[in-house]
C-alpha positions as CSV (number, residue, x, y, z in Angstrom):
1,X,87.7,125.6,101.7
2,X,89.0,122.7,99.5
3,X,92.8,123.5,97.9
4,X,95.0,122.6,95.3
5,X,97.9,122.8,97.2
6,X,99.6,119.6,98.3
7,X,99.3,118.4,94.5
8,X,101.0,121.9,93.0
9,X,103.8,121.5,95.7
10,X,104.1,117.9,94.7
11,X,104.1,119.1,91.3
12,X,107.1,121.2,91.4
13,X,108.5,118.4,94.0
14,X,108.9,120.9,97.1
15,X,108.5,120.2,100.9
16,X,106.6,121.6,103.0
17,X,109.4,124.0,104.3
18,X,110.4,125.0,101.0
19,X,107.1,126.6,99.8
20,X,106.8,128.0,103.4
21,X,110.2,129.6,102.9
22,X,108.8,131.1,99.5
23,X,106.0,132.4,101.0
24,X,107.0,134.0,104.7
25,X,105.1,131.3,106.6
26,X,106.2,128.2,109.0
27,X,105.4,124.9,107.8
28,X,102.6,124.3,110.0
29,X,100.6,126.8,108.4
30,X,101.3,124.8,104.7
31,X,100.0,121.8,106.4
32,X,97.1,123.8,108.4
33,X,96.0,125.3,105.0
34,X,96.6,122.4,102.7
35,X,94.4,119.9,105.3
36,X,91.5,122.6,105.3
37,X,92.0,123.4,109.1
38,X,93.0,126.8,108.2
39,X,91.9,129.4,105.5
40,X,94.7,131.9,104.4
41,X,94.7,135.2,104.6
42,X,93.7,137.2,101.7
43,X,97.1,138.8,101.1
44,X,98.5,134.9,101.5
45,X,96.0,133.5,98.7
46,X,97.8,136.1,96.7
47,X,101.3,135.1,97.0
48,X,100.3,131.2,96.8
49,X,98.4,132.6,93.5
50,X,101.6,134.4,92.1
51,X,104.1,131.7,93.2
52,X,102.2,129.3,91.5
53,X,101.3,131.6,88.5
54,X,97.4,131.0,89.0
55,X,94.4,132.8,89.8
56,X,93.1,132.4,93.0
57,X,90.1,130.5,92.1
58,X,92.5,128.1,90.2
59,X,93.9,127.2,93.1
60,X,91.3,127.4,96.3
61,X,87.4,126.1,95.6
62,X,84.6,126.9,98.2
63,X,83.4,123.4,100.1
């Protein structure tokens, strides 16, 4: 699954840590998720969605 991620974070000039800190996570699942290796959980889409004040879709786009 392709993300917006890295370039949101980078947006709002945060690390790695400090988005994991906002959401509850470590920062190698930021990195897992924003490289594609890993695919959050629904209930995590939905956080990263609200942080970012997003849809989903707006955010994570099928390969």
């Amino acid at each position: 699954m392709n993300n917006r991620l890295k370039v949101l974070r980078a947006e709002r000039n945060w690390s790695q840590q400090d988005l994991a800190e906002q959401l509850g996570v470590s920062r190698q699942s930021v990195n897992a998720i924003e490289t594609g290796k890993y695919d959050p959980s629904l209930p995590l889409a939905f956080r990263i969605a609200e942080l970012f004040a997003l849809s989903i879709e707006a955010i994570f786009q099928r390969d």
